[in-house]
C-alpha positions as CSV (number, residue, x, y, z in Angstrom):
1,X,77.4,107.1,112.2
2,X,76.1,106.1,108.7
3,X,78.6,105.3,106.2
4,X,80.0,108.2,104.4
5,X,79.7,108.3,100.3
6,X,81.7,111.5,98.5
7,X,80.2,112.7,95.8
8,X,82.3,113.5,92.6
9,X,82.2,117.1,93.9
10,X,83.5,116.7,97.2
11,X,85.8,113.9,96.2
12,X,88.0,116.5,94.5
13,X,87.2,119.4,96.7
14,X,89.1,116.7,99.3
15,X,91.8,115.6,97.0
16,X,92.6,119.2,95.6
17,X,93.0,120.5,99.4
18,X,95.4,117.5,100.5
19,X,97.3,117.6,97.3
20,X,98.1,121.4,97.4
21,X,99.1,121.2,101.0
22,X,101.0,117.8,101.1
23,X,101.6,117.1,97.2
24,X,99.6,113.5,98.1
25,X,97.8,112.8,95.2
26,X,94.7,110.2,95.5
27,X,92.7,109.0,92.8
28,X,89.3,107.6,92.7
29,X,90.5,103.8,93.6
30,X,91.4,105.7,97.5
31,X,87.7,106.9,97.5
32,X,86.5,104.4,100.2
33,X,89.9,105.1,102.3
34,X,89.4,108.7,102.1
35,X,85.7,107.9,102.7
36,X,86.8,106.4,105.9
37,X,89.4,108.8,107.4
38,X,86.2,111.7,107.1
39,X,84.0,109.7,109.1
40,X,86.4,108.9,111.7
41,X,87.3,113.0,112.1
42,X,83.6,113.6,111.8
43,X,83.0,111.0,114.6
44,X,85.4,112.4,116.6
45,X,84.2,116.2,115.9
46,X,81.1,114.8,116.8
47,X,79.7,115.9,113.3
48,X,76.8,114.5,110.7
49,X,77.2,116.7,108.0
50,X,79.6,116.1,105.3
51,X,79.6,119.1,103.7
52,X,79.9,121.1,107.6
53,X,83.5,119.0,107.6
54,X,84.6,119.7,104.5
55,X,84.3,123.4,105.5
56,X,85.9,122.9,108.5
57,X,88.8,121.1,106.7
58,X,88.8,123.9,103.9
59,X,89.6,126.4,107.4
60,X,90.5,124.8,110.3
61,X,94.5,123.9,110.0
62,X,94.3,122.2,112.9
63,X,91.8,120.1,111.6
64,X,93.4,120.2,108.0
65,X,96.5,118.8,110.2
66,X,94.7,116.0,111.8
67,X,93.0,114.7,108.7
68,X,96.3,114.2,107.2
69,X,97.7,112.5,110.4
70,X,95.0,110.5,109.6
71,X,96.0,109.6,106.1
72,X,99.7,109.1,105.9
73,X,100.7,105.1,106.2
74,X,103.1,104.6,108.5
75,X,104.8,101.2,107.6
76,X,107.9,101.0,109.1
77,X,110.6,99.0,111.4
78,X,113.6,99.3,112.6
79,X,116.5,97.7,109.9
80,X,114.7,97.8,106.8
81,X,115.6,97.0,103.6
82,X,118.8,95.5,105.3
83,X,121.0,95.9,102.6
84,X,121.2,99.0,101.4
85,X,121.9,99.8,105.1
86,X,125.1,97.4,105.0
87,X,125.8,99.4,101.8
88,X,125.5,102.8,104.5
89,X,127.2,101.5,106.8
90,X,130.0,99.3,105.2
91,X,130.8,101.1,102.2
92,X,129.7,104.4,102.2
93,X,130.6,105.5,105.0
94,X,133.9,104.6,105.0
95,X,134.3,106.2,101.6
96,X,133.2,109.2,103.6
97,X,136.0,109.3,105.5
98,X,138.6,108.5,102.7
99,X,137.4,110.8,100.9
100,X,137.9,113.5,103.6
101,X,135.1,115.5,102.7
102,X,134.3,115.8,106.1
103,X,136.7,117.1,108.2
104,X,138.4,115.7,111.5
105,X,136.1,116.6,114.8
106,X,133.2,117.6,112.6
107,X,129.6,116.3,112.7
108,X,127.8,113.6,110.3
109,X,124.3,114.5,110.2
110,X,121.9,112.2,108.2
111,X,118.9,112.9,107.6
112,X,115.4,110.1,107.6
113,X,112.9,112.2,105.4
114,X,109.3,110.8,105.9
115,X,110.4,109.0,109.1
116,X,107.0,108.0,110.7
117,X,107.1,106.7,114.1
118,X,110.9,106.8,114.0
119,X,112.6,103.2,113.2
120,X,114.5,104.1,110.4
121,X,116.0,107.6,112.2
122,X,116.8,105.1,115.5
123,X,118.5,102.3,112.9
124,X,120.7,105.1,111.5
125,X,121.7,105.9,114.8
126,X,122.6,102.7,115.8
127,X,124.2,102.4,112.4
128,X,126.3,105.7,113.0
129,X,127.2,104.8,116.4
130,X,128.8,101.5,115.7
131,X,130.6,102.4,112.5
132,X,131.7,106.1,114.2
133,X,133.1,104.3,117.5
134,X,137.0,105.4,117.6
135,X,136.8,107.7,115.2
136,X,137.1,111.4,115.5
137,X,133.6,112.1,114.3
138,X,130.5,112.7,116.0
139,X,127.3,111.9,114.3
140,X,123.4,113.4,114.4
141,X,120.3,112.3,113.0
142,X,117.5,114.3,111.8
143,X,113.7,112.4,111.6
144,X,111.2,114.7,109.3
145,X,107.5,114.1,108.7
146,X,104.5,115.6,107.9
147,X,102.3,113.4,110.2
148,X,102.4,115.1,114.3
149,X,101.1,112.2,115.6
150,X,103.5,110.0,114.2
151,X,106.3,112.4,115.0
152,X,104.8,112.1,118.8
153,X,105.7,108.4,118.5
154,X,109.1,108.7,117.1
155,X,109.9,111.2,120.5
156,X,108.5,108.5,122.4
157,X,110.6,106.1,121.5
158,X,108.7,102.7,122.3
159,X,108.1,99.9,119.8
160,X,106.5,96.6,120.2
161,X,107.8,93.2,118.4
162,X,106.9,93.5,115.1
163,X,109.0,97.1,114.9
164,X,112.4,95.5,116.4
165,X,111.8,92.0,115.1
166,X,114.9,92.3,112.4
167,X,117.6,93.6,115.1
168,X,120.2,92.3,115.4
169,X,120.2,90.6,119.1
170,X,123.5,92.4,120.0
171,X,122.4,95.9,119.2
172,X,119.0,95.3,120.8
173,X,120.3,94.5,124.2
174,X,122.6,97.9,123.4
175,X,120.1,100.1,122.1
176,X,117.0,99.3,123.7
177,X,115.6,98.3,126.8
178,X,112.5,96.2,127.4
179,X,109.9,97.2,129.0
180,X,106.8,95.1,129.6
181,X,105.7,94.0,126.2
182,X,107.4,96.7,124.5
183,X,111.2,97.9,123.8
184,X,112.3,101.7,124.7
185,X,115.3,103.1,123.0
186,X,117.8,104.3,125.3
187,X,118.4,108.0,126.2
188,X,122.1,107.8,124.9
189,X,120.7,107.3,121.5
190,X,118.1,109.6,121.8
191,X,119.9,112.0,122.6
192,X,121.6,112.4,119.2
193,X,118.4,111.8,117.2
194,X,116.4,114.8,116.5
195,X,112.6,114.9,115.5
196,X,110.9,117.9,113.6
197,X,108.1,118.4,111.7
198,X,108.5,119.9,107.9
199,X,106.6,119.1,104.8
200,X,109.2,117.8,101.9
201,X,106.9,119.6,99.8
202,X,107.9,123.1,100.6
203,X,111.3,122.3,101.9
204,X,113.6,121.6,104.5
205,X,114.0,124.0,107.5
206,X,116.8,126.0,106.9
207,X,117.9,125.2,110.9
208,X,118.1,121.6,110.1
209,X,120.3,121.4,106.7
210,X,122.1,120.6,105.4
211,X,123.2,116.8,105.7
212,X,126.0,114.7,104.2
213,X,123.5,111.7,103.8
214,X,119.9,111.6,103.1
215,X,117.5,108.6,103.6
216,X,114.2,109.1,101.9
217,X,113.0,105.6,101.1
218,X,109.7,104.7,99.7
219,X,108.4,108.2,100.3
220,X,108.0,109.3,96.7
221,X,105.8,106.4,95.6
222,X,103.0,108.4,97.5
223,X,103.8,112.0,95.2
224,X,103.1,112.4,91.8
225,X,105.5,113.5,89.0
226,X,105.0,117.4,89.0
227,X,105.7,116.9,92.9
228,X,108.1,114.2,93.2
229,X,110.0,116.9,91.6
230,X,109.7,119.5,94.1
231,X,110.1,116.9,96.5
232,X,113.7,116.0,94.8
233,X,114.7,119.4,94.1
234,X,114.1,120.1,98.1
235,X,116.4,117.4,99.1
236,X,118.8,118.1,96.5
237,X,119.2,121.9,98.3
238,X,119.6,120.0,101.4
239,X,122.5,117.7,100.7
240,X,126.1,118.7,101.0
241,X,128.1,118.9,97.5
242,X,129.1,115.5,97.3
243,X,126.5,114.1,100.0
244,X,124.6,111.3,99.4
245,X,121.2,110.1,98.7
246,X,119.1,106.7,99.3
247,X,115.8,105.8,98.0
248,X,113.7,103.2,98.6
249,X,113.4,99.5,96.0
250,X,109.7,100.9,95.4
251,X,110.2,104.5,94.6
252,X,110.4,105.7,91.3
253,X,111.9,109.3,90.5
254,X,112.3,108.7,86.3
255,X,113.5,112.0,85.0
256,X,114.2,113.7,87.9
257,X,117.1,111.1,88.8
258,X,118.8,113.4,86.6
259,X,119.3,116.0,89.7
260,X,121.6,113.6,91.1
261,X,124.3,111.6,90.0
262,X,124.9,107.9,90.1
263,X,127.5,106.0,91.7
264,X,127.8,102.7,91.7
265,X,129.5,101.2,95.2
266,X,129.8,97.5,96.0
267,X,127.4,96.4,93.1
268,X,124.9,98.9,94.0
269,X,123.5,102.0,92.4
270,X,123.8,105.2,94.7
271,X,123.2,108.9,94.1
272,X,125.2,112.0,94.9
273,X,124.9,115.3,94.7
């Protein structure tokens, strides 16, 4: 197939549907990568016209569903950005506990918004499981994300190399299980870790919340202020009074910070509700 070129036109009609149904914005400078992801659904739907797709995307939700499967990045691995996790899982926590604002026998449940293909949800778990061990608490994790194919993945539960390379070696012989040229995470784990689709846009299912910890790292970089808002605001709803929030060293939230407050634990800057 030829190389696809947008027009000015059909550049925003694109950009107008994805941002009112994700709150993704992309400006001009993401013209050849938008470029791209049509002519790779129009290859597959076995289409030439642009402006026949562009219809179909404007009706077709399935389709509208697939194009933005195609355009979500889904950099990830498992124990990333190590050290706020040791923050999680060495002071937070804890505090948690001490604080007694969850009760005895209840049920931690954390939630990984924007999760991808599932490392950060599976680190949590292994983070919740090791901390938790003795204790009377049991623990859930809750992976959301807008991409299905991705989500698919994260069910799946396989990774290669590059996804586990920062493991620890004690929790990978634990936790996972190799399998050829690949690592599969144990049923045990997966048992507690729950995958759902939801757009943080619109909110989080009302069956899923709400969550004494949220994880939504380097997620907002992608929305723009009017919905990094929304975004916030939705998260906020979801937390627990008291629960805590994490976001990532590259997301920025300005203003709307403001809907939490800051903590500072062990030399780091946290976020509550």
């Amino acid at each position: 197939m030829k190389t696809i070129i947008l027009d000015n036109k059909s550049f925003r009609k694109v950009t107008d549907l994805v941002y009112r149904t994700t709150g993704l914005r992309y400006d001009l400078n993401k013209k050849y990568y938008l470029e791209r992801r049509i002519r790779e659904r129009m290859e597959a739907l076995e289409i030439e016209e642009v402006e026949r797709y562009l219809r179909i995307l404007q009706f077709d939700a399935l389709e509208r569903q697939k194009f933005i499967n195609a355009l979500t990045v889904k950099e990830t691995y498992f124990f990333r950005e190590y050290e706020q996790l040791k923050l999680f899982a060495e002071k937070v926590l804890p505090r948690m506990l001490q604080e007694g604002s969850i009760g005895l026998g209840k049920t931690i449940k954390v939630l990984s918004a924007g999760c991808a293909t599932g490392e950060e949800a599976y680190t949590l778990g292994i983070i919740l499981n090791e901390m938790l061990e003795g204790e009377d608490f049991d623990w859930r994790v809750v992976g959301i994300d807008i991409d299905t194919l991705a989500l698919e993945k994260a069910k799946e539960g396989t990774y290669d190399t590059r996804s586990i390379r920062l493991i620890p070696k004690e929790y990978l012989s634990r936790y996972l299980l190799p399998d050829g040229e690949f690592y599969k995470v144990k049923p045990f784990l997966k048992q507690k870790i729950t995958f759902a689709w939801a757009n943080l846009l619109t909110g989080i299912p009302g069956n899923l919340a709400p969550f004494e910890v949220v994880f939504c790292r380097n997620v907002l970089i992608y929305f723009d202020d009017v919905s990094r808002e929304r975004v916030l605001n939705n998260l906020y709803r979801a937390l627990v009074p008291g629960g805590y929030i994490f976001f990532g060293h590259a997301d920025f939230v300005g203003k709307c910070f403001t809907v939490f407050r800051p903590e500072r634990i062990g030399g780091h800057l946290v976020y509550r509700k």
